[in-house]
N, C-alpha and C positions, 0 to 999 in steps of 0.2 A: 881559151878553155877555162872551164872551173873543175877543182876538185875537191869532191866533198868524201868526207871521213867520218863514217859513225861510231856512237862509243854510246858504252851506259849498257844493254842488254843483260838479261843473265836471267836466274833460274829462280823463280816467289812464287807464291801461296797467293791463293784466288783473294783478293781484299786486299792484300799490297801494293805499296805504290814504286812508279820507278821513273826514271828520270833518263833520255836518251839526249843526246849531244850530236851535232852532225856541226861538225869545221868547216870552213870554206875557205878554199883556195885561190889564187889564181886571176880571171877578169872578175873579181868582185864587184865591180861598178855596173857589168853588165845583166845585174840580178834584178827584177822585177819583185820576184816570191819565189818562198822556199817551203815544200811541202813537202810531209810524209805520206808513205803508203806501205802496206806490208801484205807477206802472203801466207797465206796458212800453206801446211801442207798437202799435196794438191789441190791447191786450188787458184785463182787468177789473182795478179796482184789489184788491189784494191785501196783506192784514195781513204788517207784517216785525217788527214786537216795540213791546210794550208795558211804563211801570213805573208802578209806585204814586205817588201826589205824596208822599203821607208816609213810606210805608217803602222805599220804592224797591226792593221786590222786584217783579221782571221775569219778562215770558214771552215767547216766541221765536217765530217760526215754525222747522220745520226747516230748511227750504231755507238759512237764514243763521243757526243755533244754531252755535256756534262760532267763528266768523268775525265776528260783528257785537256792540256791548254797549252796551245804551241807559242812561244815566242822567241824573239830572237834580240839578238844582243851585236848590234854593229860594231862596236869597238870591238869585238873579240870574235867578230865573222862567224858565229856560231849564231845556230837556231836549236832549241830544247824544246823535248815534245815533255810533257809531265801526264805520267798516268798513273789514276787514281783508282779504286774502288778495280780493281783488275780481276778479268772474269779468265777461267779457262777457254772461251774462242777469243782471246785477245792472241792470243798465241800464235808465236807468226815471227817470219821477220822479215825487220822492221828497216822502210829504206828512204833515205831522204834524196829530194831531187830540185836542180834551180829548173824556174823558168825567168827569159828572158825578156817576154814581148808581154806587153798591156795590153796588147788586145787579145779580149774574152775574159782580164779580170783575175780573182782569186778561183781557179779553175781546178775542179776534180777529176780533170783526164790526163790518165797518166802520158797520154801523146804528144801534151801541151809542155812537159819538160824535157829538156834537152840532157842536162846534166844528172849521174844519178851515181851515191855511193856502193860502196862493196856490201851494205846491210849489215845490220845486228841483231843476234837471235833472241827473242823475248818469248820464255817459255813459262806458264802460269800452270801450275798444278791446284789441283781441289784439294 
């Protein structure tokens, strides 16, 4: 099993930026890619970018390509989402998850990860 731990969330102004952290625990070797996703309130959770554990190439959703840049950091089993330019529908929270298996790639279904943290609340006021 992997366990992952998010951190970093909290309470900014639409134009500020912020910096999430998601730990990873546990079978670490068996990690493919590590992505976020988050969910407003009510509403379905929703892929925001995904990266490779080994090469660290990344995929986006639109809604935040430009504005957002996930990477991750092997020595310290940690993957960091950075958000920029923060709008009030970023608001959400925000939840990182492993997937295991290469096949299908850097994938934006949330079905496709097995592992998934407790989330962290990111709230953007206007």
């Amino acid at each position: 099993q992997v366990q992952l731990v998010e951190s970093g969330g909290g309470l900014v102004q639409a134009g500020d930026s912020l910096t999430l952290s998601c730990a990873a625990s546990g079978r670490i070797f068996s990690i493919y890619a590590m992505g976020w996703f988050r969910q407003a309130p009510g509403k379905e959770r929703n892929f925001v970018a995904t990266v490779s554990w080994s090469t660290g190439s990344a995929y986006y959703a639109d809604s935040v390509k430009g504005r957002f840049a996930i990477s991750r950091d092997n020595a310290k089993n940690t993957v960091y989402l950075q958000m920029n330019s923060l709008k009030p529908e970023d608001t959400a929270i925000y939840y990182c998850a492993t997937k295991r298996s290469i096949s299908g790639g850097l994938s934006a279904f949330e079905s496709d990860y097995e592992y998934w943290g407790q989330g962290t609340q990111v709230t953007v006021s206007s």
